[in-house]
FIKOLZA-1660 file (N, C-alpha, C; in steps of 0.1 Angstrom, whole numbers, plus 5000, padded with zeros to 4 digits):
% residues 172
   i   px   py   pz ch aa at
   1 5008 4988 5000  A  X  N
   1 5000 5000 5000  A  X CA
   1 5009 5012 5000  A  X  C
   2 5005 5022 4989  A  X  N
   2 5018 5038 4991  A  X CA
   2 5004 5046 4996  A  X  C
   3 5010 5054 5001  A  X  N
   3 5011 5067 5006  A  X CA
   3 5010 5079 4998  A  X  C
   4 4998 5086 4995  A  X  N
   4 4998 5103 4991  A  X CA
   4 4990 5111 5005  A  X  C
   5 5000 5119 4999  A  X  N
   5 5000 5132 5014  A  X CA
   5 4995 5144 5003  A  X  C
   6 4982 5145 4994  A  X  N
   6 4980 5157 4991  A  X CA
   6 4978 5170 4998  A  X  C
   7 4988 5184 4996  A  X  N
   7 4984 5191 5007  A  X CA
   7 4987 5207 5001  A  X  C
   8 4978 5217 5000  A  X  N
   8 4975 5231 4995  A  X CA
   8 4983 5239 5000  A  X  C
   9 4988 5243 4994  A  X  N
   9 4994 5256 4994  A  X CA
   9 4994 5266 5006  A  X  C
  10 4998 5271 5015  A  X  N
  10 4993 5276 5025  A  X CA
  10 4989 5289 5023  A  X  C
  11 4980 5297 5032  A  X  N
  11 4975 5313 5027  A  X CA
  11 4987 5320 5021  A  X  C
  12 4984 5330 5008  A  X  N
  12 4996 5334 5000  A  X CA
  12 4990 5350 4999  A  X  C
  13 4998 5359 4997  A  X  N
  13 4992 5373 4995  A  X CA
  13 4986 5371 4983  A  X  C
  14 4977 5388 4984  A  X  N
  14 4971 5385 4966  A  X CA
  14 4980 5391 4957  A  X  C
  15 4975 5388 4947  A  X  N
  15 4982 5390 4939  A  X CA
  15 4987 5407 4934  A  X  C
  16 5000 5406 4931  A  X  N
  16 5004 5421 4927  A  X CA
  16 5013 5422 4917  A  X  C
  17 5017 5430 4911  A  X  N
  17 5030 5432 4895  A  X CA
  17 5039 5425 4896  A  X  C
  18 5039 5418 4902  A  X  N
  18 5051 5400 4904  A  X CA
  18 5045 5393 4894  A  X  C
  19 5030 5395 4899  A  X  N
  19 5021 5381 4889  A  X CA
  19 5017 5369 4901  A  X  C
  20 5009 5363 4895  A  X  N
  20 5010 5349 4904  A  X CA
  20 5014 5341 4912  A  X  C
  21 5024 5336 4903  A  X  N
  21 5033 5327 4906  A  X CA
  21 5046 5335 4913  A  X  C
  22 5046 5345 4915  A  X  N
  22 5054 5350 4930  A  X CA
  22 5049 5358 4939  A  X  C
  23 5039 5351 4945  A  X  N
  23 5029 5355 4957  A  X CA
  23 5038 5348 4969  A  X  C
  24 5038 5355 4976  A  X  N
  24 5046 5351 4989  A  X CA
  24 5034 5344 5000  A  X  C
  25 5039 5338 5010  A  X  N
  25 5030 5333 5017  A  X CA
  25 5027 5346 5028  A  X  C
  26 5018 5348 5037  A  X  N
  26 5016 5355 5045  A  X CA
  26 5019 5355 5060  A  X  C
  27 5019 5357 5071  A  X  N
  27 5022 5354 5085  A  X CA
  27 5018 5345 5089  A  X  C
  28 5002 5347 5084  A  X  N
  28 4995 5333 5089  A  X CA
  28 4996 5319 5083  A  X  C
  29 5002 5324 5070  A  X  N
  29 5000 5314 5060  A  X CA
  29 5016 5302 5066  A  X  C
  30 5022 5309 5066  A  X  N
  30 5036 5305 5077  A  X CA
  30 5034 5300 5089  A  X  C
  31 5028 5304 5098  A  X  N
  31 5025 5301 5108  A  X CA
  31 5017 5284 5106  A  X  C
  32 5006 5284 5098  A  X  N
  32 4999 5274 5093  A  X CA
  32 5008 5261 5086  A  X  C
  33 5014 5265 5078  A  X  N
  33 5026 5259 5071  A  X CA
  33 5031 5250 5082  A  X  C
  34 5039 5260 5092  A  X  N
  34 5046 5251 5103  A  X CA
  34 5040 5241 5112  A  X  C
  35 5027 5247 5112  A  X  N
  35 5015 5235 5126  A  X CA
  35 5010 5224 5112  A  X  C
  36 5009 5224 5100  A  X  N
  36 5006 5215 5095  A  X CA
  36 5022 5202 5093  A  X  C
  37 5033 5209 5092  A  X  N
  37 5046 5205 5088  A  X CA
  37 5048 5194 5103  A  X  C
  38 5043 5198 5117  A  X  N
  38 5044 5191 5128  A  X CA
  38 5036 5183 5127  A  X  C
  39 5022 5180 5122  A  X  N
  39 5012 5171 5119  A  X CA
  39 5018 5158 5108  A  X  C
  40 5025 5168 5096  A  X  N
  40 5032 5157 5085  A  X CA
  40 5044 5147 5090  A  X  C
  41 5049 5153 5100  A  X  N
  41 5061 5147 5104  A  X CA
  41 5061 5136 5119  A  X  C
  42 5043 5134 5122  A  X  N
  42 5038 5123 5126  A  X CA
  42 5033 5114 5121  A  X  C
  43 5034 5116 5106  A  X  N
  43 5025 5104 5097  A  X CA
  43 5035 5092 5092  A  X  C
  44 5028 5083 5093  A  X  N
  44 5040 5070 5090  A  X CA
  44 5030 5062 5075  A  X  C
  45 5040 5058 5067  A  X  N
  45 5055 5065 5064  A  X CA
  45 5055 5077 5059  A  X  C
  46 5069 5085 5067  A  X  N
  46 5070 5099 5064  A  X CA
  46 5074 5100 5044  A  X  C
  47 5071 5111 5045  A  X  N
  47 5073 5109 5024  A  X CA
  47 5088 5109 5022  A  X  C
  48 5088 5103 5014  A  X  N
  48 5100 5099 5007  A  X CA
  48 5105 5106 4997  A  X  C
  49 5095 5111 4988  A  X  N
  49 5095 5123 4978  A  X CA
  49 5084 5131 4975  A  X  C
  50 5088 5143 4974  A  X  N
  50 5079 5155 4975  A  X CA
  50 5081 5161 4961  A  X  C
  51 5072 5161 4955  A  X  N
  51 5064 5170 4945  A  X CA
  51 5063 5186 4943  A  X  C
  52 5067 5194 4942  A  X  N
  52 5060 5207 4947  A  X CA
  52 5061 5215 4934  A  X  C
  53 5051 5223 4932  A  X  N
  53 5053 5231 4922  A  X CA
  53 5059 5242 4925  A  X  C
  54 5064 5247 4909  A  X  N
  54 5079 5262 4913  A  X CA
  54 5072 5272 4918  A  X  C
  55 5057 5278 4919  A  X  N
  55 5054 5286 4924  A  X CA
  55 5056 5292 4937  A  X  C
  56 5063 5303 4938  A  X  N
  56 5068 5310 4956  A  X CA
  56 5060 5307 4968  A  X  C
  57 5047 5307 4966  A  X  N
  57 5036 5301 4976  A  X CA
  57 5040 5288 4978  A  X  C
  58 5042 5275 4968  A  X  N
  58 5043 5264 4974  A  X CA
  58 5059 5263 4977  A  X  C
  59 5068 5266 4973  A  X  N
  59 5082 5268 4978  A  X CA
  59 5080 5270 4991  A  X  C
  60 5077 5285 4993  A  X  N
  60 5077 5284 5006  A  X CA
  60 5067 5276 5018  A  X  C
  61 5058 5268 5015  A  X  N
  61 5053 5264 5022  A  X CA
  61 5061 5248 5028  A  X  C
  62 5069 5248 5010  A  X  N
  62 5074 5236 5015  A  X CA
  62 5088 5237 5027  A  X  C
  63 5092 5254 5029  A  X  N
  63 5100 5254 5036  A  X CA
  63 5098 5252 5046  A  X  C
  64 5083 5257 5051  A  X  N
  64 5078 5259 5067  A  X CA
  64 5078 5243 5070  A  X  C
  65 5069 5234 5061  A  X  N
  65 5071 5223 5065  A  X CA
  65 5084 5211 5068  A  X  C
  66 5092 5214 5058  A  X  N
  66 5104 5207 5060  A  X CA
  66 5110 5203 5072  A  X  C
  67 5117 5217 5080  A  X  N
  67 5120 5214 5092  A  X CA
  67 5114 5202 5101  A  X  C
  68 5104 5202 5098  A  X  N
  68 5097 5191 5110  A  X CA
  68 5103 5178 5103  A  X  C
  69 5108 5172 5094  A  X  N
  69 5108 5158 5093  A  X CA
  69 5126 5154 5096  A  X  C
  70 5123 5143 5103  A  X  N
  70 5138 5134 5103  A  X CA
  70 5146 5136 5093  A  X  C
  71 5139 5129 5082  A  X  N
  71 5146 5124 5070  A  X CA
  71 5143 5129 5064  A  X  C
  72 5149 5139 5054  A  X  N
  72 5148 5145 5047  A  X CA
  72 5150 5135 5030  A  X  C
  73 5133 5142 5026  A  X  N
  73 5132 5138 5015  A  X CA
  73 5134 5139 4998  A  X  C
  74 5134 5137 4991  A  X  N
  74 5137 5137 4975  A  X CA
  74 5127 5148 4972  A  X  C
  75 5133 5157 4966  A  X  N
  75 5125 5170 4963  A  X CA
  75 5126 5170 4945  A  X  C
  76 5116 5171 4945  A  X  N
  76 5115 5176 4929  A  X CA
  76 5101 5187 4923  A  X  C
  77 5112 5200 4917  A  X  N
  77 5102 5211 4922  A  X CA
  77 5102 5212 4906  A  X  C
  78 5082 5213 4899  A  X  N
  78 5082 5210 4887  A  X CA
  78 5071 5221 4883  A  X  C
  79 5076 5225 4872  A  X  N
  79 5066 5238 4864  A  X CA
  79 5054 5236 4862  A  X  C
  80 5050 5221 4857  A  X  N
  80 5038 5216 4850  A  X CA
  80 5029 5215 4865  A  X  C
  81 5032 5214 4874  A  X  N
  81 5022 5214 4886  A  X CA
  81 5016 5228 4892  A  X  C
  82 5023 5242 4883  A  X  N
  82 5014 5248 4887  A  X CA
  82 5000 5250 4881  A  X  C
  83 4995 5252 4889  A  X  N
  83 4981 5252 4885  A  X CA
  83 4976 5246 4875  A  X  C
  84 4981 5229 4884  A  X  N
  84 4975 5222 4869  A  X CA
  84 4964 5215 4873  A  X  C
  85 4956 5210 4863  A  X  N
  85 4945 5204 4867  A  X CA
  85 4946 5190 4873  A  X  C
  86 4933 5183 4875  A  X  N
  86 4933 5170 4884  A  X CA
  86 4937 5162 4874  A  X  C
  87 4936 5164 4860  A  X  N
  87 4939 5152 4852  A  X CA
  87 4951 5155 4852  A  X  C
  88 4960 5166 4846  A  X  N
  88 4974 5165 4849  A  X CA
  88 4980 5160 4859  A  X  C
  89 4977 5162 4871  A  X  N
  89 4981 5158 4886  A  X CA
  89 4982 5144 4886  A  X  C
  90 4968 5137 4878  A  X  N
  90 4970 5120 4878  A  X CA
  90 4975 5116 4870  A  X  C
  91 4980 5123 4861  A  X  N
  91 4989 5116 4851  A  X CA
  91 5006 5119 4856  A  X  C
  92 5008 5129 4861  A  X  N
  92 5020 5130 4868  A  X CA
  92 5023 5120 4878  A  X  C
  93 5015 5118 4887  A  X  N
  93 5011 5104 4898  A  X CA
  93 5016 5092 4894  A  X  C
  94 5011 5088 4877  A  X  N
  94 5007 5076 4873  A  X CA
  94 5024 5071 4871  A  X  C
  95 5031 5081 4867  A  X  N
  95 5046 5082 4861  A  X CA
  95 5057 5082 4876  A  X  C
  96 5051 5081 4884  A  X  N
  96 5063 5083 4900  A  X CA
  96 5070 5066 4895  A  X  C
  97 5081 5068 4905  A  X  N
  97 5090 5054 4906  A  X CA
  97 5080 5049 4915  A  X  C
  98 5084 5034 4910  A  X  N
  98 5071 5025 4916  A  X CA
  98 5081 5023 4934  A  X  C
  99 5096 5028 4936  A  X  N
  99 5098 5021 4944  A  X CA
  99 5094 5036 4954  A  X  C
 100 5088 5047 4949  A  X  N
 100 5081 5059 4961  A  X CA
 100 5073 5051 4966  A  X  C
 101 5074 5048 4982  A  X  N
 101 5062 5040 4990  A  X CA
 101 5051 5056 4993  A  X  C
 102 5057 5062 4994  A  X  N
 102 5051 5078 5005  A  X CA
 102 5058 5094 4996  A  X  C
 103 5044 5098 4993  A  X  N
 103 5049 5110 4980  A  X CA
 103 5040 5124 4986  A  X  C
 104 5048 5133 4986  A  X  N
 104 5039 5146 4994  A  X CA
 104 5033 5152 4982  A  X  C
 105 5024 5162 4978  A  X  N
 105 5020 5164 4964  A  X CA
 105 5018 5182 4973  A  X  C
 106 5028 5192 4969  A  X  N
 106 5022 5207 4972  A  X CA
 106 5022 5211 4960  A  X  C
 107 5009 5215 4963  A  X  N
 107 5001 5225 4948  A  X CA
 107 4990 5230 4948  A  X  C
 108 4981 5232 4940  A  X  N
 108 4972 5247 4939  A  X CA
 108 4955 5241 4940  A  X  C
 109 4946 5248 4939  A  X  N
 109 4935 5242 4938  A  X CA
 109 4934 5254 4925  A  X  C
 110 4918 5249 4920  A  X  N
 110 4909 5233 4923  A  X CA
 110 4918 5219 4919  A  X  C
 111 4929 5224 4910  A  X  N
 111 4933 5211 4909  A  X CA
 111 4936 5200 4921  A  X  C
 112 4939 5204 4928  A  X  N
 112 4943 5190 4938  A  X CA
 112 4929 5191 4944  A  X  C
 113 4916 5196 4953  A  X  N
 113 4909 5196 4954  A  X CA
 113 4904 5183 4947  A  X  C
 114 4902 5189 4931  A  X  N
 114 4894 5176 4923  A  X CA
 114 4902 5161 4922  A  X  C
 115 4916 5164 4927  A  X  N
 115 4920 5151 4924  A  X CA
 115 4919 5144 4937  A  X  C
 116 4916 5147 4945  A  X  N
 116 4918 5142 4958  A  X CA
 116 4901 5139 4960  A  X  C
 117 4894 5147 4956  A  X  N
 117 4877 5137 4952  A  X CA
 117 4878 5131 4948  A  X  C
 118 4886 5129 4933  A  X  N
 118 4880 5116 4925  A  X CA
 118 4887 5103 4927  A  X  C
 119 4897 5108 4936  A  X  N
 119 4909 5095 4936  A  X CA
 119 4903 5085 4951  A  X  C
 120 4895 5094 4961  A  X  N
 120 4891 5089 4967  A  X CA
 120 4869 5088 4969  A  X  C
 121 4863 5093 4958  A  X  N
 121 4849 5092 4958  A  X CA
 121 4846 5102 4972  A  X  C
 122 4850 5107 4980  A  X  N
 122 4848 5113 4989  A  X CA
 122 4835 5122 4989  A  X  C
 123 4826 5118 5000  A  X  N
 123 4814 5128 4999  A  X CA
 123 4812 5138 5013  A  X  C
 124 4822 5132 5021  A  X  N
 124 4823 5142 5035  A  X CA
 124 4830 5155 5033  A  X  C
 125 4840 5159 5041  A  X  N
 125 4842 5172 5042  A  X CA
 125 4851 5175 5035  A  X  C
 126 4858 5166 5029  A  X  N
 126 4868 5169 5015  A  X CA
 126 4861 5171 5007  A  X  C
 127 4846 5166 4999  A  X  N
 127 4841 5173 4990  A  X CA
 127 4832 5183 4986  A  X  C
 128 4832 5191 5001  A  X  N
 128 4831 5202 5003  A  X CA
 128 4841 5213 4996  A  X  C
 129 4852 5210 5002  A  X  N
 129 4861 5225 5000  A  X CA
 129 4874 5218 5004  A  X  C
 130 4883 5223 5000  A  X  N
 130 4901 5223 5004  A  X CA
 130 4905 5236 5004  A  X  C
 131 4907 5238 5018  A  X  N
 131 4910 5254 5021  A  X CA
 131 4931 5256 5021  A  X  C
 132 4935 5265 5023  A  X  N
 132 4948 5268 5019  A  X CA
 132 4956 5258 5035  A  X  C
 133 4963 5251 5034  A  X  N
 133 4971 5243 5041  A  X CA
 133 4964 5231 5046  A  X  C
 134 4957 5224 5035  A  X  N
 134 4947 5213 5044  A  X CA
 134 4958 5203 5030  A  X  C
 135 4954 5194 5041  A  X  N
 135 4959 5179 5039  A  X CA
 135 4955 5171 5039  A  X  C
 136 4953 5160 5027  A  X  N
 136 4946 5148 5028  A  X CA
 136 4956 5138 5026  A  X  C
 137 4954 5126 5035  A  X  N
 137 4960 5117 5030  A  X CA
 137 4955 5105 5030  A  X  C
 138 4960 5098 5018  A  X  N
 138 4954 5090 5012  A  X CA
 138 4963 5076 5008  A  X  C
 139 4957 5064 5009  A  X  N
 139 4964 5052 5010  A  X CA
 139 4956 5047 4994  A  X  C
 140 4966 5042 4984  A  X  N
 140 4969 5036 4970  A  X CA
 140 4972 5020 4970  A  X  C
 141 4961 5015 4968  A  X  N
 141 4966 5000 4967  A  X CA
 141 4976 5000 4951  A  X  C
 142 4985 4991 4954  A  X  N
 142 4988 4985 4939  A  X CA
 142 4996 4998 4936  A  X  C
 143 5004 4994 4922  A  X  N
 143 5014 5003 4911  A  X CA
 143 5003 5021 4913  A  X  C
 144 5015 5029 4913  A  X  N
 144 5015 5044 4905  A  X CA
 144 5007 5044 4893  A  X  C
 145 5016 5030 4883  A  X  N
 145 5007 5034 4873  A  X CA
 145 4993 5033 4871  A  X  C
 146 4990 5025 4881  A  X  N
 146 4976 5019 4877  A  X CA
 146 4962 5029 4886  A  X  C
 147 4968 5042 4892  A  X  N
 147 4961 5045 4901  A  X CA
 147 4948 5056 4890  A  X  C
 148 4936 5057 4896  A  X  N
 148 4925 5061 4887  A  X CA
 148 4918 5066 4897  A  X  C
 149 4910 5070 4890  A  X  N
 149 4897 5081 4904  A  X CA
 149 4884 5063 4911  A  X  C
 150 4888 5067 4916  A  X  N
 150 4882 5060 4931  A  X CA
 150 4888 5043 4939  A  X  C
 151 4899 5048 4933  A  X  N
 151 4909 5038 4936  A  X CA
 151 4916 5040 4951  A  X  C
 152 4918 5051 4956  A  X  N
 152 4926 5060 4966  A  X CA
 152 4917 5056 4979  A  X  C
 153 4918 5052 4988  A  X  N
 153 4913 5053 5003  A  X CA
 153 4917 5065 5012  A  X  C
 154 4907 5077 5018  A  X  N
 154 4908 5089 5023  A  X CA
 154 4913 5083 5038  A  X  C
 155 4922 5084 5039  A  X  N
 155 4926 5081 5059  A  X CA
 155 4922 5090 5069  A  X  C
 156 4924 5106 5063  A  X  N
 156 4927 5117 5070  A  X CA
 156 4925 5129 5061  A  X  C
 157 4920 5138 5069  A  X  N
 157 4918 5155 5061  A  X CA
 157 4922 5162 5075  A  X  C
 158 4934 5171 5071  A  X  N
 158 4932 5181 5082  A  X CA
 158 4935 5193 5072  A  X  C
 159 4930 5205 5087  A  X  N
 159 4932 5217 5083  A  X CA
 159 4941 5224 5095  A  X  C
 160 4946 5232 5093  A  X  N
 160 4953 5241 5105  A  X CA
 160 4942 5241 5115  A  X  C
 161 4930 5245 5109  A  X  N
 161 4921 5249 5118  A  X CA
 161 4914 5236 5128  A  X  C
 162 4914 5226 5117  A  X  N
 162 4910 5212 5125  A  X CA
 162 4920 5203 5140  A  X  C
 163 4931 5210 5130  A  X  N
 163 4943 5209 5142  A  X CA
 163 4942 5216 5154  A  X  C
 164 4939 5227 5155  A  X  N
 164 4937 5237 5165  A  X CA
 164 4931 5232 5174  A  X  C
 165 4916 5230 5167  A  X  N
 165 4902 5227 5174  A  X CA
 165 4908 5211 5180  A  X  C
 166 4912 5205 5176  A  X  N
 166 4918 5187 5183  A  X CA
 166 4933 5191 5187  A  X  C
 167 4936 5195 5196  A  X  N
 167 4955 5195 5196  A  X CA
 167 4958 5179 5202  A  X  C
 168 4949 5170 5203  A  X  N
 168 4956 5159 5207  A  X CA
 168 4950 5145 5196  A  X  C
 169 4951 5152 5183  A  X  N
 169 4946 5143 5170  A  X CA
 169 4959 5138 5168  A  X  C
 170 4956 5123 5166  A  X  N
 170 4962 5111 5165  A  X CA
 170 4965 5108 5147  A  X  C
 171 4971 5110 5139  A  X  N
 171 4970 5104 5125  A  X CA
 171 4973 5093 5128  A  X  C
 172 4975 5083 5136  A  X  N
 172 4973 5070 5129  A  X CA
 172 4960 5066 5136  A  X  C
% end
């Protein structure tokens, strides 16, 4: 069984004559980053390789998070994940090394939103909304390549805010 850790972008300024794709994250959005990065770095197994798109929002989010893990993981930071859609996102997925047991995925909505619906059928509070630093993670029977929308088992959804409200939430 592998491991996806889909998880949003944390709060980013809006946008200004940078453009988009160099929106910085915000105080809170950092602050969030780090209480989510202490939640990731209790989940077993911790990821092995992390995904993130070049955008300065998920860069830096992936900084806030980092610190918190042991082992530092395989980074690979890729253009085509910004703001790419859920079918992109699964076909990037489909292509990972089969020997990734645990893969972090930072990037944008709706795309991960929709992919994290369809990969798990979800009708509770993931398919509601995916707010900026929420995390789902999700367990993948069988090959990368073979993974398709409702194949994925939802384990866990947090949000900074769900963290707050539980400070003694257990991921396993």
């Amino acid at each position: 069984m592998k491991s996806l850790y889909i998880f949003r972008h944390a709060k980013a300024a809006p946008e200004d004559r940078e453009g988009d794709a160099e929106r910085p994250l915000t105080k809170r959005g950092r602050k969030a980053a780090a209480e989510m990065g202490e939640y990731l770095a209790k989940l077993a197994p911790a990821p092995q390789l992390v995904l993130c798109s070049t955008a300065l929002r998920t860069r830096e989010t992936l900084d806030e998070v980092f610190p918190a893990f042991d082992r530092a993981p395989q980074l690979l930071f890729e253009d085509l994940l910004y703001l790419a859609s859920a079918t992109r996102l699964l076909d990037r997925l489909r292509r990972l090394p089969e020997q990734a047991e645990s893969v972090l995925l930072i990037g944008h909505n709706p795309g991960l939103h929709q992919l994290a619906a369809a990969l798990t059928s979800e009708t509770g509070t993931l398919a509601e909304s995916f707010p900026t630093a929420a995390l789902a993670v999700l367990r993948v029977p069988g090959r990368w390549s073979a993974l398709r929308p409702h194949h994925a088992k939802l384990i866990d959804f947090q949000t900074p805010k769900s963290l707050r409200a539980d400070p003694e939430s257990d991921p396993d």
